[in-house]
N, C-alpha and C positions, 0 to 999 in steps of 0.2 A: 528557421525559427520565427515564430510569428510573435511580438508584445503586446499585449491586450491591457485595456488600463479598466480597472473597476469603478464602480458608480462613485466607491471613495478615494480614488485617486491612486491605486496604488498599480504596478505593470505586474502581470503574469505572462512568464516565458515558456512558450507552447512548442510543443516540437510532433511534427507527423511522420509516421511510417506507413508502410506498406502502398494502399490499393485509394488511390484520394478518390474513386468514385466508389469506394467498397462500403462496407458494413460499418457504421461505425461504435467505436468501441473506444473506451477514456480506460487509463489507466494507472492507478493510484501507488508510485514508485513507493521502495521499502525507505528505511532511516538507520543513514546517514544518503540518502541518494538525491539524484537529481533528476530531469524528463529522460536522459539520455540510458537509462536505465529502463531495459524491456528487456524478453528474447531472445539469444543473441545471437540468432539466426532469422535476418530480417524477410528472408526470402519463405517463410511460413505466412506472414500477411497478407503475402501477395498469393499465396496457394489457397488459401480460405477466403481472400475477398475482403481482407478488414481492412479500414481507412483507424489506424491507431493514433491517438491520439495521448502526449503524455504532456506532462506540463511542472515546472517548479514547484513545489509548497512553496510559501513565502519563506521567505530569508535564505533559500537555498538558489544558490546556482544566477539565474536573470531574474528571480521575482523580488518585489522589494518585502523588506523584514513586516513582519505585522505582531511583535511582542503581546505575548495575552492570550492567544490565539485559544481555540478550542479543538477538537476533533471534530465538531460538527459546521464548522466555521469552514469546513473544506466543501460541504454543500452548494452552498453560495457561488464558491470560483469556478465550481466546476461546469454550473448554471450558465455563466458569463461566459466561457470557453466556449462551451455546446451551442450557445444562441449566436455566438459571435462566426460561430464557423457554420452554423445551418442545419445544424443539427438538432431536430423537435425531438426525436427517440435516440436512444442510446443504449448499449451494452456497458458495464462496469467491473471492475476489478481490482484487486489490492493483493500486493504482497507483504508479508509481516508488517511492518510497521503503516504499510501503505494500508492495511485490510481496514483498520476499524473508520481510515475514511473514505473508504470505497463504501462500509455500512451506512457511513452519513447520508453521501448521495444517495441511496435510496430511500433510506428514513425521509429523507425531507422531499423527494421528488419521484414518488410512483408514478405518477403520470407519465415520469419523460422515462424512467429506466424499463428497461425491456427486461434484462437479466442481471444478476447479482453473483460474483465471483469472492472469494476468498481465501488464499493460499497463506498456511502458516500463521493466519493470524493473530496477535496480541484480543484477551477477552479485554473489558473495561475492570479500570480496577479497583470498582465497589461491587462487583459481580456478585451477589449473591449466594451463599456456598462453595464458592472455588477457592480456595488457599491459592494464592495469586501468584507467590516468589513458588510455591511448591516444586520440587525437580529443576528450577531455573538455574544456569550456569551463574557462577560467583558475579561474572562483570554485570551482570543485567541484575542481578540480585541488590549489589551495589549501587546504580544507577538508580533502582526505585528506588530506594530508601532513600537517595540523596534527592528525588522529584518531590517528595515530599515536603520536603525543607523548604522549597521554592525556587524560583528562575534562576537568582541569586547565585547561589549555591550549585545549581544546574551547569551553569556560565563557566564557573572557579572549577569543577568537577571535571568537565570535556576540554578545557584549555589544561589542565594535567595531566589529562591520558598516554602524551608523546613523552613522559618522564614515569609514569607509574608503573609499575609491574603487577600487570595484568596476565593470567591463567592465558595460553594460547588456546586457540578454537581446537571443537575436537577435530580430532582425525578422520571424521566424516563428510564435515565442512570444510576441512582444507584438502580433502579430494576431489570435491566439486567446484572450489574454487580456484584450483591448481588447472582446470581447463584450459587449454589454451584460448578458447571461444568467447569462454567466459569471463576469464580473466581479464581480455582485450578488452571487453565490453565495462567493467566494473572500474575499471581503472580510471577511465578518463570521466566518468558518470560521477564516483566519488569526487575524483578532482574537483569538478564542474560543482558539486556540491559546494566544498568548503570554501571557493575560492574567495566570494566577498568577505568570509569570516565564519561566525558560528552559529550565528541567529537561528538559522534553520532547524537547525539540530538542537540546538539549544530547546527550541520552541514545541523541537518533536518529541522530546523526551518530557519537559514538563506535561503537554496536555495528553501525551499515553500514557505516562508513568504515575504522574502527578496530579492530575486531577478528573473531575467527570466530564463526561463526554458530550454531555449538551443534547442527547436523544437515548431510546431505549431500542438494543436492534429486536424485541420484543416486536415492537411495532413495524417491523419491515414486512411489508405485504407483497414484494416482487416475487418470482421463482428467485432461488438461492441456494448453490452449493458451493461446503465449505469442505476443505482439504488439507489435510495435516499429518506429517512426520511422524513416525509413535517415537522415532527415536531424536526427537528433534530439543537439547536441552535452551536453545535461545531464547523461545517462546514452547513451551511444551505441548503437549498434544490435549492436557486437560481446558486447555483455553479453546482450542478447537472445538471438542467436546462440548463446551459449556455454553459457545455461542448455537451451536447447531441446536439442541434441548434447548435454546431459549427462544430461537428464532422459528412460526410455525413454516412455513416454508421451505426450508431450508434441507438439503439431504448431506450428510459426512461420507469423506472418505478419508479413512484413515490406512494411512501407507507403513508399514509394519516397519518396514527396511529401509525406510526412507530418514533422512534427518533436514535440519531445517531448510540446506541448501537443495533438497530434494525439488523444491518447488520449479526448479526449472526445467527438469523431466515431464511435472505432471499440467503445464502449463501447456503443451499441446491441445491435450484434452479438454482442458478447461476454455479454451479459446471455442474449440470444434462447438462446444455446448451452449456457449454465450451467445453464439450469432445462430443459432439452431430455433427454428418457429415452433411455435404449440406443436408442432405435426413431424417433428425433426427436418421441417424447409429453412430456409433461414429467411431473416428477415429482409426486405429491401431498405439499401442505401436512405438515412434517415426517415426512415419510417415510422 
């Protein structure tokens, strides 16, 4: 694990996989998660050539809290990572909750992002024509409405989830996560998450749930393809949908059969595409 301190004093906790002279590639974990959360088949990095790169959001896991936070506020750390470790170009990616700030790095840094990834993503939610809770399961349903309210309330909300009775995931989600693979991998990532407390999570549900996003993925000018579930009720397939139509860029694939934990099947592919050059070569090592 590498700690990186920012210009404002704060440490982000960095962690590398695969190929450290390969491709490199940053990686925008989901929420409730932490860096330790990728793949969970580490020996695919090293078969593609990617130098992976994942790292805490603040308040989760080793990085210190930064209450307030924005979704575009993840641009910045990702910046300070990239520069710190030598990296001028880069590949990017996000899963659900990690997507809308994998969109930030590229909103704010065309120059350094090569390619743009998004699996399962959360749309922003003043989006334009998209009924936002639309098709959403109950707990996520409940969670915005309480993001609204503010931090506050966010805090009181996720500190009584281990007492509240909550609808179990569907039966598609707890197939995928019932892996033995993946299960391994999710368990200690989660951990890793909650361990200094809640801030993280706390801070990841206000500024996706709860407020704007601080850029428009309108103005994302990388290549960009987004990927989504049709049977995915966490995050539904209309947010996929809604960013792809927003985004000019951008191409969808939507997975009929898939639901939200889908994303770790279609996560191969999406890897093979990100370090792929104009000409399907791939890039060289920070390039």
């Amino acid at each position: 694990m590498h700690e990186l301190i920012t210009d404002d004093g704060r440490t982000l906790a960095v962690e590398e996989w695969g190929d450290p002279t390969g491709i490199p590639v940053v990686y925008l974990h989901g929420s409730p998660m932490s860096r330790l959360a990728r793949y969970p088949d580490d020996s695919l990095f090293h078969e593609l050539g990617i130098r992976l790169i994942t790292y805490d959001r603040p308040g989760f896991g080793g990085s210190t809290p930064r209450p307030g936070r924005r979704v575009v506020d993840a641009a910045a750390d990702v910046a300070t990572i990239t520069a710190a470790l030598g990296m001028q170009r880069f590949a990017v990616f996000g899963v659900s909750g990690g997507g809308p700030h994998a969109l930030a790095v590229a909103a704010r840094y065309p120059e350094r992002v090569t390619r743009l990834g998004a699996l399962a993503s959360l749309a922003p939610r003043d989006a334009a024509g998209l009924d936002w809770t639309a098709d959403m399961s109950e707990g996520n349903r409940h969670s915005a409405a309480v993001a609204l309210t503010g931090r506050r309330a966010v805090n009181e909300h996720l500190a009584n989830l281990g007492t509240a009775d909550f609808p179990p995931l569907p039966e598609i989600e707890q197939a995928v996560l019932s892996r033995p693979e993946i299960s391994a991998m999710i368990g200690p990532a989660f951990a890793e998450a909650v361990r200094p407390g809640l801030d993280g999570w706390v801070d990841d549900v206000t500024a996706l749930f709860g407020t704007e996003w601080g850029f428009d993925p309108a103005d994302i000018t990388v290549p960009a393809r987004i990927w989504h579930g049709g049977l995915d009720t966490l995050v539904p397939p209309a947010h996929g949908e809604w960013l792809a139509a927003r985004m000019p860029t951008a191409t969808l694939t939507r997975q009929a059969d898939a639901g939200h934990g889908g994303h770790f099947d279609a996560t191969p592919a999406m890897l093979a595409w990100l370090i792929g050059g104009s000409n399907g070569e791939a890039d060289g090592p920070g390039s």
